[in-house]
C-alpha positions, 0 to 999 in steps of 0.5 A: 464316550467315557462309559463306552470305554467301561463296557469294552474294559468289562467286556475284556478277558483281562481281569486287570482290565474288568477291575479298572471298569469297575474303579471307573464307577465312583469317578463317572457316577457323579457325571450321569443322568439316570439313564447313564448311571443304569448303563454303568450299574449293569457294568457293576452288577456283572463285575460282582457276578465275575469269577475272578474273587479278586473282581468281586472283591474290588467291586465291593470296595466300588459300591461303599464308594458309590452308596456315598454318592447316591442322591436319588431314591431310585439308585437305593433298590439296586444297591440294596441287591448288590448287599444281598448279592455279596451276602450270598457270595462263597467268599467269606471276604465277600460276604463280610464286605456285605456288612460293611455295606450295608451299614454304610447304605444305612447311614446314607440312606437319607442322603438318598431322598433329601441330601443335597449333591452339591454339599457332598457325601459328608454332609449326611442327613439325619432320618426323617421322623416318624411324622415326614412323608417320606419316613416309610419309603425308608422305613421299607428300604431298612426293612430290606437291609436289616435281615442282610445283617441278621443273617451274616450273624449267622453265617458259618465263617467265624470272619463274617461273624466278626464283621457284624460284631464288631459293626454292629454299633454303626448300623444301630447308629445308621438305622434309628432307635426304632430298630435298636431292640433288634440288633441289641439281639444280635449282639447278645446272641453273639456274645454266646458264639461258639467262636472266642474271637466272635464273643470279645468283639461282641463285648467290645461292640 
C-alpha cells in the first residue's frame, strides 16, 4: 500500500510531490523484500533522471541514505549505476555529489555481503581478506566504483575536482590498501591543477 502512494507521488506533475516519493526511499527500504526494494528502486532511478536538478539533487541525497542500508549483495550493481548516472549528470553539483557516494558505497561495501541488518549501518565490516571466498565479488564491484573517481578528478568543473580532493582519504580508507597506489596518483596529478582551490584541498587530503 505504502509503495503505491510512492509511484503515484512520482507519477505526479508536482516537483515537491516527486522529492517527497524520493525522501520516502531511506524509510520503507528496511521494510521490503527484494521484489519490493525493485519496485521502489525504479521509482529512484526515474527520479535521478527528472528534469527538475532540484529532484536530481534530492535523489542523491536518498541514495547516500540508502547505500547505509544495503545488506544484500544484489542492491550493490544498482547503486554502483546510480554512481555512474550522477557522474554523468550536467549539474556539477551532481556529479560532486557522485564522489560522495561513491566512497560512501565503498565503505559499505562489506556490509553489503556479510553485514548483519539487525546491528545497523554503523556497525560496518572491515573488507574480507584476500583469502575469503567472497574477496573477489568485492574486488569487481571496487573495480566498477574506482574509475567513477578517477574521472571526477578529471571533470571540467573546478567544484568536482574539489570534491575528490578533498575526499579522496576516505575512499583510500573504504577501498583497502590494495588500491591505495591508484588514488595516491590521483592526488598528486591533483596537486598540479590548473585550479588553485583544487591544488590546497589536494595538500590538505
Amino acid at each position: 500500500r505504502f509503495l503505491a502512494v510512492v509511484h503515484r507521488l512520482a507519477a505526479s506533475r508536482s516537483t515537491s510531490a516527486r522529492i517527497t516519493a524520493c525522501s520516502l526511499g531511506p524509510v520503507l527500504w528496511s521494510h521490503l523484500d527484494f521484489p519490493h526494494q525493485l519496485q521502489l528502486r525504479g521509482v529512484i532511478t526515474r527520479a535521478l533522471h527528472d528534469v527538475e536538478v532540484i529532484v536530481r539533487k534530492s535523489t542523491a541525497a536518498v541514495l547516500h541514505e540508502i547505500a547505509e542500508l544495503v545488506f544484500d549483495s544484489r542492491c550493490v550493481p544498482w547503486l554502483v549505476l546510480m554512481c555512474e548516472r550522477a557522474m554523468t549528470d550536467p549539474e556539477p553539483l551532481l556529479r560532486s555529489a557522485a564522489m560522495t557516494l561513491t566512497w560512501h558505497l565503498a565503505d559499505h561495501l562489506p556490509n553489503a555481503f556479510l553485514g548483519d541488518a539487525t546491528k545497523g549501518s554503523r556497525y560496518l565490516r572491515r573488507l574480507p581478506s584476500r583469502e575469503d571466498p567472497i574477496f573477489p565479488d568485492v574486488y569487481l564491484l571496487q573495480c566498477k566504483l574506482l574509475p567513477v573517481a578517477t574521472r571526477l578528478a578529471e571533470d571540467r568543473a573546478p567544484q568536482v575536482r574539489i570534491a575528490v580532493a578533498a575526499q579522496c582519504d576516505r575512499l583510500c580508507d573504504a577501498l583497502g590498501d590494495h588500491w591505495s597506489s591508484v588514488i595516491i596518483d590521483v592526488l598528486v596529478a591533483m596537486l598540479s591543477d590548473s585550479d588553485e582551490r583544487v591544488r590546497s584541498e589536494a595538500v590538505m587530503c
